[in-house]
N, C-alpha and C positions, 0 to 999 in steps of 0.2 A: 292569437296575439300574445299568448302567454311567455314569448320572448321578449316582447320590447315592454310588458309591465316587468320582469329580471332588470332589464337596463333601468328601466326606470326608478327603482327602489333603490338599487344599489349605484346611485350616480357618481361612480369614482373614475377617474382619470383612465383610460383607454389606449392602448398604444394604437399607431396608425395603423401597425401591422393589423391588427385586427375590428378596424373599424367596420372593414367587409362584411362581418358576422352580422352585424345591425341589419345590410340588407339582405345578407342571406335569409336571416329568423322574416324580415318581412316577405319575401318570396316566397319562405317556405309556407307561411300563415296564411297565404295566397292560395298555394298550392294544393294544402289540405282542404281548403275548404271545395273547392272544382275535386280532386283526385286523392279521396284517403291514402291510397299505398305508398305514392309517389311518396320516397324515402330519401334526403340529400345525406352523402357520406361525410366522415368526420375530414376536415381539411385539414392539412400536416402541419399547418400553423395557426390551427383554432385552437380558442381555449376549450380544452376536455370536457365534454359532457354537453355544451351550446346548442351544438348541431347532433345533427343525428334523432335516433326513435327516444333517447334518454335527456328529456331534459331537466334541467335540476337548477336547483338554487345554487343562486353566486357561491354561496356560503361555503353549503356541503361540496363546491367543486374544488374552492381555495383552500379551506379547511376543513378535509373531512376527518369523522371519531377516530380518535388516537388507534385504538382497538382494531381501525380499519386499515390502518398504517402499515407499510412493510418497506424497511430500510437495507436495500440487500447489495449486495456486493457478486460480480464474477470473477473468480480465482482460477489458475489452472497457469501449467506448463506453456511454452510458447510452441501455438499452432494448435492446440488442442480444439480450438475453432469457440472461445470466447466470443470474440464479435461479432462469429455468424451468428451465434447462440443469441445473443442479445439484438439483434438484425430482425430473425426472427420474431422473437417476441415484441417487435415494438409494431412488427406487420399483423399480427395476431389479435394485438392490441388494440390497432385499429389507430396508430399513431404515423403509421407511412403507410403510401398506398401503392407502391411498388417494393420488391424485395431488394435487396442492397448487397452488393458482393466484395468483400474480401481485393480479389484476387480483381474486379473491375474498379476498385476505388472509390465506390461510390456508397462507402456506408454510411450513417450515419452517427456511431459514435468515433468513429476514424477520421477527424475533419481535417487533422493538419497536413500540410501539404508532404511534409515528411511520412509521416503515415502512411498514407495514399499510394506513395512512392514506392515504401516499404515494406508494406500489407502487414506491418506489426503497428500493435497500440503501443504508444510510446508514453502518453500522457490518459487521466482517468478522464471518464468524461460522465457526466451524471444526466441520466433522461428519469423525467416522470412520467407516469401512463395512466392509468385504470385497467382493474381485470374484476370485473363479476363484482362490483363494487367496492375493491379492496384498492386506494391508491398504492401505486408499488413505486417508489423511490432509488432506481435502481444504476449501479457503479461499472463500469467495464475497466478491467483494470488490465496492467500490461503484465506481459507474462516474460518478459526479458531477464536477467539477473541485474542488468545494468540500471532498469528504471525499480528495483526492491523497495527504495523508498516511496515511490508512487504507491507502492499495492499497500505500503506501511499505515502511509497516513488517510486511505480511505479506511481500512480494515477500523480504524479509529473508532470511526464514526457509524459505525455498522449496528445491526441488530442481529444480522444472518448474512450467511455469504451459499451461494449456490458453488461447488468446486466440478469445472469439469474434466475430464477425463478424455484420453484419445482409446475408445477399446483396443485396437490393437496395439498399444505400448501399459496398457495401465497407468500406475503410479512412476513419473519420471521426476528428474532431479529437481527444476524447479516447483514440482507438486510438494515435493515436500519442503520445501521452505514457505511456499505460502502458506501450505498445512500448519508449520510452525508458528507461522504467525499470527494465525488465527485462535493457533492454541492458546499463546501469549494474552491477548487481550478477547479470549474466551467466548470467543463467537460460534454461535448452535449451526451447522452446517449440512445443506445435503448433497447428496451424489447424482453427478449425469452423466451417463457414460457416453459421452457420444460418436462419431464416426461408426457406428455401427454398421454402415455399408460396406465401410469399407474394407480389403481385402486383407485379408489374417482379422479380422477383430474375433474377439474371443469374451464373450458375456462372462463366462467361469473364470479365465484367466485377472484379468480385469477386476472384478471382486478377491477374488483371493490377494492381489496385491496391493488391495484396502487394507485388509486384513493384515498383511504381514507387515510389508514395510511403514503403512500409515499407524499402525496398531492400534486400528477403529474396531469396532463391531458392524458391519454391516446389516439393515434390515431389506431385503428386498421386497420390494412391494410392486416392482413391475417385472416379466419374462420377457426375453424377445422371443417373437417371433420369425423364425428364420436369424441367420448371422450372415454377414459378408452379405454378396450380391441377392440371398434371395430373405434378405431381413424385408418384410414389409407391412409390420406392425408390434405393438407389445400388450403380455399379457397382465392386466391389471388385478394386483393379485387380493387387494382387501377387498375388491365388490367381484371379485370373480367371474370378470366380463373381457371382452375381448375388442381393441380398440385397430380397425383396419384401414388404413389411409389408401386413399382412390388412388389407382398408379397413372391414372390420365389427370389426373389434376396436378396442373403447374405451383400451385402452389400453397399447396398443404392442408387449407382451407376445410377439405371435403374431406371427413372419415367419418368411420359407422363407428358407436359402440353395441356393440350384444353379448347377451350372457352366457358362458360356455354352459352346452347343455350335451350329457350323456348321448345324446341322439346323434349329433352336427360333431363333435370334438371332442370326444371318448379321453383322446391322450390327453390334449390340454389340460382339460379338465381336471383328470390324476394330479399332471402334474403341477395345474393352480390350486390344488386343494390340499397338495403336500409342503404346496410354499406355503401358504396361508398360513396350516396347523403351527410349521417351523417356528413360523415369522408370530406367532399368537404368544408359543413356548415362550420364545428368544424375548420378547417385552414384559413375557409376566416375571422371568429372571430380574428385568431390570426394575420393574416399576408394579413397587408392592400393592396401590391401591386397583391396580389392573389384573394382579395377583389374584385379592380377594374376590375380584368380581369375577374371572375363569371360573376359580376352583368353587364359588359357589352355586353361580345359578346354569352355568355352560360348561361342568366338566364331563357332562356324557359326550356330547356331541357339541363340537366348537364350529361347526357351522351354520348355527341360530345365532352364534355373538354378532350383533348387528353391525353392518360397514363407521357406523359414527364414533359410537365405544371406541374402535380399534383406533378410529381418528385422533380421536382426542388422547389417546393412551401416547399411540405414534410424537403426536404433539409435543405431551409431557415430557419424555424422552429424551429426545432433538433438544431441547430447552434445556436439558441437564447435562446434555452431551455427554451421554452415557453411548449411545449408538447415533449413528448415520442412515438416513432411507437412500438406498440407492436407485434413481431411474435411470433409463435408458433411450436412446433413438437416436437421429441424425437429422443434426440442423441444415445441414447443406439441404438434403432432399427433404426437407421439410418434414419431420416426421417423429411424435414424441414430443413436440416444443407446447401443446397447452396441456395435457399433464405435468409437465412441468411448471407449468403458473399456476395449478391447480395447485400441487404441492409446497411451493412459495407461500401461495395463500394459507393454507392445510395449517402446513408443520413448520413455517420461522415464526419466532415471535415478533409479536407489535412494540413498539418504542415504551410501551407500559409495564410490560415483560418482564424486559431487561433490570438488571437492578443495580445501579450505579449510585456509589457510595457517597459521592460527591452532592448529591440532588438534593440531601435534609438540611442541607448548612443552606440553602438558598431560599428554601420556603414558598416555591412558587413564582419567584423573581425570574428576572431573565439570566438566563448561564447557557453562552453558545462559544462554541469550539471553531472556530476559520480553519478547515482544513485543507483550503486551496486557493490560489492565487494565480486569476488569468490574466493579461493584458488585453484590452479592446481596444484598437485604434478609436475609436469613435468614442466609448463613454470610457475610457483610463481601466485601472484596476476593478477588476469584478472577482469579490472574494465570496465562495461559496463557504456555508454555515450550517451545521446541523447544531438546531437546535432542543436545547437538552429540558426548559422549562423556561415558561414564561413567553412573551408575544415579542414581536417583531414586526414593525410598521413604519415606515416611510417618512421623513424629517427625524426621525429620533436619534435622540444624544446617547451614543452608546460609550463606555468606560474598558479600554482594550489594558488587560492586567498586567499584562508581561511588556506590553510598552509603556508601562501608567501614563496612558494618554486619552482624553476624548477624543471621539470622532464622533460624524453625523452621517448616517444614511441618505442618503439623498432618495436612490428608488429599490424597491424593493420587488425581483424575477423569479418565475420558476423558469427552473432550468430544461429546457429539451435538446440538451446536446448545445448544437453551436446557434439555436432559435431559442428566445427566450419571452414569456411568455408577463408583463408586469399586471401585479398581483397591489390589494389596499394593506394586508396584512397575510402573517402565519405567525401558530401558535408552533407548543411544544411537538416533539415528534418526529417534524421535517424538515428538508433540507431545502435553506434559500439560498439564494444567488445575491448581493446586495453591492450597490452601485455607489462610489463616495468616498470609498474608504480609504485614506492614502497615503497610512500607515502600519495598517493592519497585516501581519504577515504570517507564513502557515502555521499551524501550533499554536495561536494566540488564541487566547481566552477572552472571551466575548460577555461584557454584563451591563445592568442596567448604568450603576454610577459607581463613583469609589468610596461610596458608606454602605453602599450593597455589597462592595468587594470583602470591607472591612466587618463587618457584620459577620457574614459569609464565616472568616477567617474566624472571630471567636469565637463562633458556635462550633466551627471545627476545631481549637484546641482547646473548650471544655470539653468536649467529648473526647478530643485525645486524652486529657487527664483523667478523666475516667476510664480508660482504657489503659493507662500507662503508657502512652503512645508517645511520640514526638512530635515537636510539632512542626517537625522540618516534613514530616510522614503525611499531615494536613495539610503544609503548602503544598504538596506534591501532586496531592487530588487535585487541589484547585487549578492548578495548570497544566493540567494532564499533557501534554502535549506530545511530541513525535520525537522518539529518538531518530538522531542522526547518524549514519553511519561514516568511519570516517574515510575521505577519498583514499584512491589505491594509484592514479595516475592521475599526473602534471604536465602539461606543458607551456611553452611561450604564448601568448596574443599579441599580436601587433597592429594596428590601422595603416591604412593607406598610406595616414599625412600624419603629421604632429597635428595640425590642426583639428584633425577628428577625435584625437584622446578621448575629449570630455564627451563625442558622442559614443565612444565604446563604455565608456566609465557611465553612462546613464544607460545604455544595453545590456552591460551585466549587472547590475545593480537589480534592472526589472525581472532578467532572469534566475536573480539571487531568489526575490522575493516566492516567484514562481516554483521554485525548486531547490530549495535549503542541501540537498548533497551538494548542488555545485557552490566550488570554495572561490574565492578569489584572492588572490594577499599580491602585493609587490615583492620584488628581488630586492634589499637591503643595499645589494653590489652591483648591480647593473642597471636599477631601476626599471625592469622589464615587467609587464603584468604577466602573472601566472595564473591558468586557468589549475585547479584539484576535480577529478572528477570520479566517476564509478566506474569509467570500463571507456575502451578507444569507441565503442557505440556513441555514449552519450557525451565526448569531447566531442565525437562528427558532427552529432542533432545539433548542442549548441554551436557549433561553429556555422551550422549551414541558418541554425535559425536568424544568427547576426546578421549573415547577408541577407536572407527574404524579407526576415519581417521589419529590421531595421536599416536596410540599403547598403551594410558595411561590407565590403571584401576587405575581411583581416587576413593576416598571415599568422599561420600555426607553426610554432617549434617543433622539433622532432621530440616523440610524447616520451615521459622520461618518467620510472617510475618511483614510488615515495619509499624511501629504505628509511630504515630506522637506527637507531646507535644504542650501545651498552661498553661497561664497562664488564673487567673479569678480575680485577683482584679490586681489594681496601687502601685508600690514598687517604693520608691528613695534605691539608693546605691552611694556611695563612695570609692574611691580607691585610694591609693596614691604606685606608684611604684618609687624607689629610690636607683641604684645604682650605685657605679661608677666601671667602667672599664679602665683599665689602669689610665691613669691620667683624664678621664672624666667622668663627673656625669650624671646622667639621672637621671630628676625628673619630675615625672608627678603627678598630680593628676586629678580626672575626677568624676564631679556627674553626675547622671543622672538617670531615671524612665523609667523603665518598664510597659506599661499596654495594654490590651487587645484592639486588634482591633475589630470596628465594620462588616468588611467586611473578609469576607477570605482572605487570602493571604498566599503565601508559602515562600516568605520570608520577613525579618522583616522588618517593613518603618521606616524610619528612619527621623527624624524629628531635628532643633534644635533651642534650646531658642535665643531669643533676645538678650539675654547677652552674648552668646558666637561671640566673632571679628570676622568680615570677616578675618581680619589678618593671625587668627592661622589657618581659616579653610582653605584659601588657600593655607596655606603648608601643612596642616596635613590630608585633609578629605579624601582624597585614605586609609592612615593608619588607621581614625578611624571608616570608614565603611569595611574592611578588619578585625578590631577587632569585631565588632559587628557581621558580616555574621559567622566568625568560632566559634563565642561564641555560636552560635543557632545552628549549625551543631551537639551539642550534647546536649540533653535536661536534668536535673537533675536528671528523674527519671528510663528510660530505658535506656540516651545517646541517643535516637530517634530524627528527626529533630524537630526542634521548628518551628510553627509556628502561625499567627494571632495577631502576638506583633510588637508590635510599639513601638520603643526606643528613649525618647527624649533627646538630650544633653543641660542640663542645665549649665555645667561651664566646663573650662578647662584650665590649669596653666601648660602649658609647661617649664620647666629652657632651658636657649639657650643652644645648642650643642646637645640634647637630639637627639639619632636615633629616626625614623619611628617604627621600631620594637621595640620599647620599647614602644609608646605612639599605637601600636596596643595590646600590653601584657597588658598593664594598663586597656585598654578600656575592652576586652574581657572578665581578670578578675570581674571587676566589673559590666558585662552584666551578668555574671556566676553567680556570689553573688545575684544580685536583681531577677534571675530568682528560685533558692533557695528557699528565704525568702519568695516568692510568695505562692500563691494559687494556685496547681498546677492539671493539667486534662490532661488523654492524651484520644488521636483520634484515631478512629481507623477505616480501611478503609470498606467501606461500599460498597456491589455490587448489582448491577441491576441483579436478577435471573429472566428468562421466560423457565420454564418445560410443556414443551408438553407430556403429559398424558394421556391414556386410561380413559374413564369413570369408569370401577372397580378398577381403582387401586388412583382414586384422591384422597379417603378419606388416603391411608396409607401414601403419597407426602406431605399431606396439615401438618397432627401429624407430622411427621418426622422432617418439615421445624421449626414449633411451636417449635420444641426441640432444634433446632439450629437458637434460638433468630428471625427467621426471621417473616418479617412482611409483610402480603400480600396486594396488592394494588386493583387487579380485577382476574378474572376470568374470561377468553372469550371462546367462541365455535368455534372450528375451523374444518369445515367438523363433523369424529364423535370423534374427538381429544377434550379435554380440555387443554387450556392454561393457566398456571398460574404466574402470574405478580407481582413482589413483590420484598424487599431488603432483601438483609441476610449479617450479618458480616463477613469481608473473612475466618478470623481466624474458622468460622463453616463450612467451605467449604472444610476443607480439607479431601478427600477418597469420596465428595462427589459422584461422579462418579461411584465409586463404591457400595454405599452405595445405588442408585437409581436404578442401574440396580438390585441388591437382591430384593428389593422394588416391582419392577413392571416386575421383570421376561423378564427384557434387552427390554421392551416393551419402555420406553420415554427416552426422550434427553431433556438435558437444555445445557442456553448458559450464560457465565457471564459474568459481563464489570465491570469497577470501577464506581462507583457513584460518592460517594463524601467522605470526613472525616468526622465520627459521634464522638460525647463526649462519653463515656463510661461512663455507672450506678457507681456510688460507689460499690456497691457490687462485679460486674466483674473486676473494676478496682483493688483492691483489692485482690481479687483472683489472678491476673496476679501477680503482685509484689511481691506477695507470693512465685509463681510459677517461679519466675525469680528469687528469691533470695535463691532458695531452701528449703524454710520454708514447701511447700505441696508437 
């Protein structure tokens, strides 16, 4: 009965989903008493640890020790098999009782019906599990370039990120932007190389391209056994034992571990004892206290150093991200996926680890980060929250900083994918799901009230004064939030009817909140909505998400992409604005120069003469950098943004009584004039292309790309792939896709990212103006 005295202690509010449990625990209470063994399994939508041989306190299942904690992320290339990987482990786990495919739809962190469709993660989805007592908190994230910002803002929120790998390709192009990313906001990472079934994979090749291009330290700590077709196990190289999965078992379930011994596996043995030694060298290089312990008590013979030392050395490491552990196997055929949880557990750190600079200003208060936004037909917005310190519980008035606005929780979920699981409370550590919130949008800073906000704030700029810090450097911590990248394509949205406007204007608004890359603004001149997005991929998701999830058939313009404007020589202009209203005049006038900067920049710098008074500019300089930024916001010649100009204010003659909104009209105008008169260029966005190719079909890849302006940088060999590296204008990329699969017979894949802005030839420029003013 030791289940229904759990319920009975902890009498908190139960969802219906899970009321079953009540009569499961008494069946089962039933059951042990007639038949010990008889064992019931965990059910896909029980709460964690109820059922089953483990049963445990409410407590330690809702809130287990921080220290227990593991907040991890999947990263990788698109198709490197992410969601099998995580498929996997949630069967392992003991959190679905059947395996879940990819390629049949029916995964579980893959729910949206796009997804499904597309066999790509489009959106992250977070599940929580247990492994060996360690709650794991874990992220599947998309491997697309088009969804970067999805992998952005979970990396956020991270403590560790697992990065997998396809062994027969190594390191590919999107590996290394997530890599980048990770490096950015400094998260301890391990390696999995997986596909190792598969044909060409290559365990040597595959690490060495850690090595080069990722420019990591590799530790290995597993061997395969066998590669390609006849991989079917790895050698675990810190306890120098040998882990062999059953080839008749369907589902990975069933392997042996045993110790390589001289007698059974002579080579192995060698050569797990030559990784070992390597892999003992290569950490006592990085980690001096690991150092001292080799060379004193184990520098005869390094194979007394006991498996736990190297653990915790390994640990330390990973934490410093000084080196990488790489493992190995293949999710598909199930094989290598719980050494892999093993090492989750092992080598990321726990949320107490981590050391986030932000945490002393708060004192133990509440400070959580919203870094996602679902819609739930049924309960509204459901924003997921990791939180960084302090408790989280149900009715509470939380204080969101970037909106300075209350809001109240209403219910508080753990998350298992697209089931969710409601919970009385969670502490620091983990990540919750919270029900209510109908303000709260990504990036937003989560706290208890706004005298905690403000608290918070001074104890962050005495320390910045003690520091000599800023304290613009303090707000920054405090709202740590997501940059946003800015979109690269546009096009029209339309409804059905007039009538339906205000239902597309509440559709994307919800999908704003969900997804901060997509832009929305109206046409000034035709009043048409314009969708901004990251790539023709994620203009399709949201177009097709309008119709499913909210019944609209819109219509899409033909997708047009975001150019940008500059000027090329130095212009002065003048303007004098002059009227009166009612009984009061407003008179300005305003000289000033326009000329090119020599560094990039997206927006204009703003500079001013010696001759204009401090006087006027501390009344007026809000107004006249307000005129100057919407003057640039539409460029002369497409109305594209301006950018690379530098605006100097040489004079300015305000009449007393004159509004703010006149002396920003005045200014704008005459930024508008001098940008005119100018020499004028526009930009246009430029992408990183890498196409992996067959050897017969490079020559047709390399003409095609020639036709479509692009410029090649290298060509590499990849296994018996060729790789090619090079920039192409976006505006050539459109149907690309299509256009490569005809090409090579659906034989290569490329992947694209934005570079930078290039000037555009006279002659294309030309062309375009033509083509936009309807002359061709």
């Amino acid at each position: 009965m030791s289940n229904l005295r759990i319920f009975a202690v902890n009498r908190k509010k139960i969802s219906s989903l899970h009321i079953c449990n009540m009569y499961c625990s008494r069946i089962r209470a039933s059951l042990t008493r007639i038949k010990p063994l008889v064992t019931l399994g965990r059910s896909y939508s029980s709460l964690p640890g109820l059922l089953g041989n483990d049963i445990k306190s409410l407590r330690s299942i809702i809130n287990p020790p921080v220290a227990k904690i593991r907040n991890i992320g999947i990263m990788a290339h698109i198709d490197a098999g992410k969601t099998t990987t995580t498929e996997r482990i949630l069967y392992y786990s003991g959190y679905t009782r059947s395996l879940g495919d990819v390629d049949d739809g029916d995964t579980v962190t893959d729910f949206m019906a796009q997804e499904r469709e597309r066999g790509i993660t489009i959106q992250s989805a977070a599940v929580t599990f247990d492994w060996k007592g360690y709650r794991v908190n874990l992220i599947d994230t998309p491997g697309h370039v088009d969804f970067t910002l999805e992998v952005e803002r979970c990396l956020r929120v991270l403590d560790g990120a697992v990065a997998v790998f396809d062994a027969s390709a190594g390191v590919e192009a999107q590996t290394l932007t997530v890599w980048r990313q990770a490096d950015k906001h400094k998260i301890p990472r391990i390696c999995f190389l997986n596909k190792m079934d598969k044909t060409g994979a290559s365990f040597n090749y595959a690490v060495e391209s850690i090595r080069e291009k990722l420019k990591a330290k590799p530790l290995l700590l597993q061997l395969p056994i066998g590669e390609a077709k006849t991989f079917k196990g790895v050698v675990d190289v810190v306890n120098k034992e040998k882990l062999l999965w059953n080839p008749n078992s369907d589902d990975g379930k069933d392997f042996e571990r045993k110790p390589l011994l001289e007698k059974s596996d002579p080579k192995l043995l060698k050569e797990a004892t030559e990784a070992r030694n390597a892999l003992i060298e290569q950490i006592a290089d990085l980690d001096d206290e690991f150092a001292d312990l080799v060379l004193g008590e184990f520098s005869e013979n390094f194979d007394l150093l006991p498996a736990e030392k190297l653990q915790t050395a390994i640990h330390r490491v990973t934490l410093a991200q000084t080196a990488v552990p790489v493992l190995c196997g293949s999710a598909l055929k199930n094989k290598g996926v719980q050494p892999l949880l093993d090492a989750i557990t092992l080598y990321l750190p726990s949320p107490e680890e981590r050391n986030y600079e932000f945490l002393q200003w708060y004192k133990g208060d509440l400070c959580a980060l919203a870094f996602k936004v679902l819609h739930d037909k049924q309960r509204g917005p459901l924003v997921f929250m990791r939180i960084y310190s302090g408790m989280i519980k149900p009715q509470l008035a939380i204080h969101n900083i970037n909106g300075n606005c209350t809001e109240r929780i209403s219910r508080l979920l753990l998350p298992f994918a697209d089931q969710h699981v409601e919970i009385p409370s969670l502490t620091a550590g983990n990540i919750a799901l919270t029900v209510g919130l109908k303000h709260t949008a990504t990036g937003d800073t989560i706290v208890s009230s706004k005298s905690s906000a403000v608290a918070a704030a001074r104890r962050a700029e005495r320390e910045g004064e003690k520091k000599q810090r800023h304290n613009s450097e303090a707000e920054r911590l405090l709202l740590a939030g997501v940059e946003i990248p800015e979109p690269v394509f546009f096009c029209t949205i339309e409804p059905p009817s007039v009538a339906k406007q205000p239902d597309l204007d509440h559709a994307l608004k919800c999908l704003q909140r969900e997804d901060p890359s997509l832009k929305v603004r109206l046409d000034p001149d035709s009043g048409q909505t314009v969708l901004c997005g990251m790539g023709e991929l994620h203009i399709d998701i949201i177009h097709d998400r309008i119709k499913r999830e909210y019944g609209l058939e819109t219509y899409l313009g033909p997708l047009q992409v975001a150019y940008r404007e500059t000027i090329l020589n130095s212009v002065r202009a003048t303007d004098t604005v002059d009227r009166t209203l009612g009984d009061k005049r407003h008179l300005v006038t305003v000289e000033l120069e326009a000329k090119p900067t020599e560094t990039s920049s997206a927006v204009p710098v703003i500079e001013y003469a010696e001759s204009v008074s401090e006087d006027i500019l501390k009344d007026s300089q809000e107004a006249i950098e307000n005129g100057i930024h919407s003057a640039c916001l539409q460029g002369p010649l497409l109305g594209s943004p301006v950018q690379d100009v530098a605006i100097t204010l040489h004079s300015l003659i305000i009449h007393p009584g004159t509004s703010s909104t006149m002396i920003s009209a005045c200014v704008s105008r005459c930024v508008q004039k001098a940008l005119k008169t100018a020499d004028k260029q526009i930009l246009e966005p430029l992408m990183n292309l890498e196409v992996t190719v067959t050897r017969d079909h490079l020559s047709a890849v390399l003409a095609d790309l020639a036709q479509r302006r692009g410029s090649i940088q290298e060509i590499q060999t990849r296994q018996d792939n060729r790789v090619v590296v090079g920039f192409v204008p976006l505006a050539e990329t459109m149907g690309y896709s299509t256009a490569l699969r005809t090409l090579t017979s659906g034989s290569a894949t490329f992947t694209l990212e934005l570079s930078n802005y290039q000037a555009m030839n006279p002659q294309d420029q030309s062309t375009l103006l033509n083509r936009r003013s309807g002359l061709t």
